[in-house]
C-alpha positions in Angstrom: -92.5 50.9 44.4 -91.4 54.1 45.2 -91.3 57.7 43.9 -88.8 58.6 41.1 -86.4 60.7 43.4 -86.6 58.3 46.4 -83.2 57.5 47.9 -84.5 53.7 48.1 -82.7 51.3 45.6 -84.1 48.3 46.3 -85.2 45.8 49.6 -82.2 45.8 51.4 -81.7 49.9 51.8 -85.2 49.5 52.4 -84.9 47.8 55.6 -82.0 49.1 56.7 -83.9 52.4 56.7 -85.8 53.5 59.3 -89.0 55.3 57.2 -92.3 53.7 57.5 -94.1 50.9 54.4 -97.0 50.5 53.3 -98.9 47.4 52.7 -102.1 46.4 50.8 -104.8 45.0 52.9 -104.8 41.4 53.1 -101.4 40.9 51.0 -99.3 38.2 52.3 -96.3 40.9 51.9 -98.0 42.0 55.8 -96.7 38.5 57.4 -93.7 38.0 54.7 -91.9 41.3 55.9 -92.3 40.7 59.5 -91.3 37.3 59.4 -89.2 36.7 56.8 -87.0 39.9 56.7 -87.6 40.9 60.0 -89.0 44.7 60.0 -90.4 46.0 62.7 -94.2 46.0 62.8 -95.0 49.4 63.7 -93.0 50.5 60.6 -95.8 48.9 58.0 -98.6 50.8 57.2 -102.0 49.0 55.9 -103.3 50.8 52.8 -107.0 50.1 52.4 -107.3 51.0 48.0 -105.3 52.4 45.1 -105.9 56.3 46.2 -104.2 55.8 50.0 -101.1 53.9 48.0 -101.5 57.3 45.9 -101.5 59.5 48.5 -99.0 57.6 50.6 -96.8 57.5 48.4 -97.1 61.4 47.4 -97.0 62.6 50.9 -93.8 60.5 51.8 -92.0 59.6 55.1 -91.6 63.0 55.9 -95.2 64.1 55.1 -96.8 61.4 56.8 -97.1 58.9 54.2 -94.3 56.0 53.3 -91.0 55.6 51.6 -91.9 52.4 49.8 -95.2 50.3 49.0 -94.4 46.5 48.9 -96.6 44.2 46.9 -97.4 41.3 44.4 -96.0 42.6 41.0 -99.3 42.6 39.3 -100.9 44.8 41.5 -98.2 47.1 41.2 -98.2 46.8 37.5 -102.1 47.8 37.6 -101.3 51.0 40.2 -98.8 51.9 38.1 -100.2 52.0 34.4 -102.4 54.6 36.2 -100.6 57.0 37.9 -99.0 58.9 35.2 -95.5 58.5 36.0 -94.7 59.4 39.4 -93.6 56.0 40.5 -91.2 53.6 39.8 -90.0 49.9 41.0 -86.8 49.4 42.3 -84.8 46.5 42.9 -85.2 43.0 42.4 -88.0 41.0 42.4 -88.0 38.6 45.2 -90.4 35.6 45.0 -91.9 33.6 47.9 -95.4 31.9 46.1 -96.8 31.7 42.8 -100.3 32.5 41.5 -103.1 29.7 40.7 -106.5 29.0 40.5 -108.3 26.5 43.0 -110.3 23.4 41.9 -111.8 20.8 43.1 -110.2 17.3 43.3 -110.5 15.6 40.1 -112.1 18.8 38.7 -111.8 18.0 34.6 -111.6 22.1 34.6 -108.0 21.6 36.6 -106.7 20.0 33.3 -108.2 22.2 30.5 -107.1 25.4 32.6 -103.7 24.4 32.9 -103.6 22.9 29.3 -105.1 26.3 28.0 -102.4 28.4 29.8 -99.5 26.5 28.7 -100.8 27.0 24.9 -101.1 30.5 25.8 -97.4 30.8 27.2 -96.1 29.3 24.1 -97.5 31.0 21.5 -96.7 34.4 23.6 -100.8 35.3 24.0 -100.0 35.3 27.4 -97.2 38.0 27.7 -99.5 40.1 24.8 -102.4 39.7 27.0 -100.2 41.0 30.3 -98.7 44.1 27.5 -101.9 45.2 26.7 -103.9 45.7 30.4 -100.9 45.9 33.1 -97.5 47.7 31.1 -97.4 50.6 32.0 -96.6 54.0 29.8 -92.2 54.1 29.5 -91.5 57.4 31.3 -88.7 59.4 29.5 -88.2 60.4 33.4 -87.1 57.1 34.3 -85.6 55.9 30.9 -82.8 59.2 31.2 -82.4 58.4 35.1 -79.2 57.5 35.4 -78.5 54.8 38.7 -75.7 56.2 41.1 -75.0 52.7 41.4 -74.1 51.6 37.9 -70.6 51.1 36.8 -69.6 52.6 33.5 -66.3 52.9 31.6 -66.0 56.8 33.3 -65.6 54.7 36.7 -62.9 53.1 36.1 -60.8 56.1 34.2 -58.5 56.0 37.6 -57.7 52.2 36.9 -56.9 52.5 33.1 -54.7 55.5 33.9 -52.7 54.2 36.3 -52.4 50.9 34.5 -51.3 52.9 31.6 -48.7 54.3 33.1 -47.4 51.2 34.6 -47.0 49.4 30.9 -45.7 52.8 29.6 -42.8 52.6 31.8 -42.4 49.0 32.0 -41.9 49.2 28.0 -40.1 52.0 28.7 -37.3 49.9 31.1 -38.1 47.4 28.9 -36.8 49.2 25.5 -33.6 50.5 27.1 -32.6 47.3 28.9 -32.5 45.7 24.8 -30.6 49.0 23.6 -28.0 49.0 26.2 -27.6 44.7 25.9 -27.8 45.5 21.9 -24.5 48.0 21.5 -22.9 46.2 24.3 -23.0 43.1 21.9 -22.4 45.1 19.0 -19.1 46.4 20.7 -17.8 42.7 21.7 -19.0 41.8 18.3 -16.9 44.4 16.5 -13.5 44.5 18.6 -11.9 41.3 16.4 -13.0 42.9 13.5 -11.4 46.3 13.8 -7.8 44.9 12.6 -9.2 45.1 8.9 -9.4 48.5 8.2 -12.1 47.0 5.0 -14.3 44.9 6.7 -14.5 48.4 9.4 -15.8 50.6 6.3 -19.4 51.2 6.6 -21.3 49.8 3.2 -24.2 52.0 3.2 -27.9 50.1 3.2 -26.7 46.6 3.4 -25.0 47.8 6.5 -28.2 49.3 8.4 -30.1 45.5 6.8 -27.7 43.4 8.3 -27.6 45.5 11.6 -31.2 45.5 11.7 -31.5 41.6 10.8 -29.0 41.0 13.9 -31.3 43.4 16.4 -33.6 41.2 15.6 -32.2 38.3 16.0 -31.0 39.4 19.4 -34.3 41.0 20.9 -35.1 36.8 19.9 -32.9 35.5 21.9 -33.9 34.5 25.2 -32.6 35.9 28.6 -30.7 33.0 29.5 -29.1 33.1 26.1 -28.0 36.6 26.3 -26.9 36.2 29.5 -24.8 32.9 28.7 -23.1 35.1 25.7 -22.0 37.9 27.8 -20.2 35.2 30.5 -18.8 33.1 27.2 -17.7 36.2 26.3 -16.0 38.0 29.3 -14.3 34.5 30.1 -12.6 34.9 26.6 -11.4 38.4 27.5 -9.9 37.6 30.6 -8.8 33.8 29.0 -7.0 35.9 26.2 -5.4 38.6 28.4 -3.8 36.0 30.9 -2.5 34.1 27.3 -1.0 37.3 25.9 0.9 37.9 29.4 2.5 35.2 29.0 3.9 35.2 25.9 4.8 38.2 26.1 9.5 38.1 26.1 11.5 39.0 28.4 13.6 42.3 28.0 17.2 42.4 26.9 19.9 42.8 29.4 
């Protein structure tokens, strides 16, 4: 628990700061901080009642009070649903023993008391019960507070924009690469039929339909394929031009 414009954001900044924290008397959070996370003893602060966790809180490390009060959540619950807004908790909760009620062996009252709370968990009475006496007022103050730490689509804007520029220009490559294979296999496509002066006339829309049927019948094809075409194809060129060289007569004398 700490105040609303506190730097602390949870357990771990609070140890690793060096500002003082206050403890209820008697809590077990006294012996759990010292020997479990391993803060220094002169940094905890016993608080005797609700009004020194007030003040304490209030005055803050710099004023002579504490950064952060450390508690069972109930307790904080009840300090909070009267103080009017000036605190909050941070962080995660962070559990080392539950809460029970103490019998005597064999007690009867062992087995209707836990009988009697279980009905009550189920049937929600209990969390109505716990609404009612320790929820505290929601404090537009902390519901507009907006965590430094949370990640939002805004913090990512660098990594959309330069991923959308990568596909941009991949596509980009990407287009021009099929254009420049396209009218290269248009040309080689064309060259045995240019000797008919008819079947070189343009025909209008059936034309552009059949030349946009065969685009896409090429941007089908797969890499290998296209590749395998243009090799078929250039080994005819060169197959033809060594044939016509040779037939070709010799001169008169």
């Amino acid at each position: 628990m700490v105040q609303l414009s506190s730097h602390i954001q949870g357990i771990d900044s609070l140890i690793s700061s060096p500002d003082p924290i206050g403890v209820l008397d008697g809590s077990y959070a006294y012996n759990y901080l010292i020997e479990e996370l391993n803060i220094a003893e002169s940094r905890l602060r016993i608080l005797k009642d609700q009004d020194e966790c007030f003040n304490a809180l209030k005055q803050g490390p710099k004023g002579d009070g504490v950064a952060a009060i450390v508690d069972e959540l109930p307790y904080i619950e009840l300090f909070l649903s009267n103080t009017n807004c000036v605190f909050k908790i941070v962080g995660q909760e962070f559990t080392k023993s539950g809460w029970g009620f103490a019998f005597q062996r064999d007690s009867p009252l062992a087995v209707d008391l836990s009988t009697a709370l279980l009905q009550l968990s189920e049937n929600s009475d209990l969390q109505k019960i716990h609404d009612k006496w320790l929820s505290h007022r929601v404090c537009s103050a902390q519901v507009n507070e907006v965590d430094d730490n949370q990640l939002s689509l805004k913090s990512f804007w660098g990594l959309f924009l330069i991923c959308g520029t990568v596909c941009f220009f991949s596509l980009t490559i990407f287009f021009c690469r099929v254009a420049w294979q396209y009218q290269r296999y248009s040309l080689e496509s064309e060259e045995p039929e240019i000797e008919d002066p008819e079947l070189a006339r343009p025909s209008g829309p059936n034309t552009r339909t059949s030349s946009f049927k065969k685009l896409i019948e090429f941007v089908d094809k797969k890499e290998t394929e296209v590749k395998e075409m243009f090799k078929r194809k250039s080994s005819d060129t060169k197959t033809q031009a060594s044939h016509s060289s040779e037939v070709q007569p010799d001169s008169p004398t």
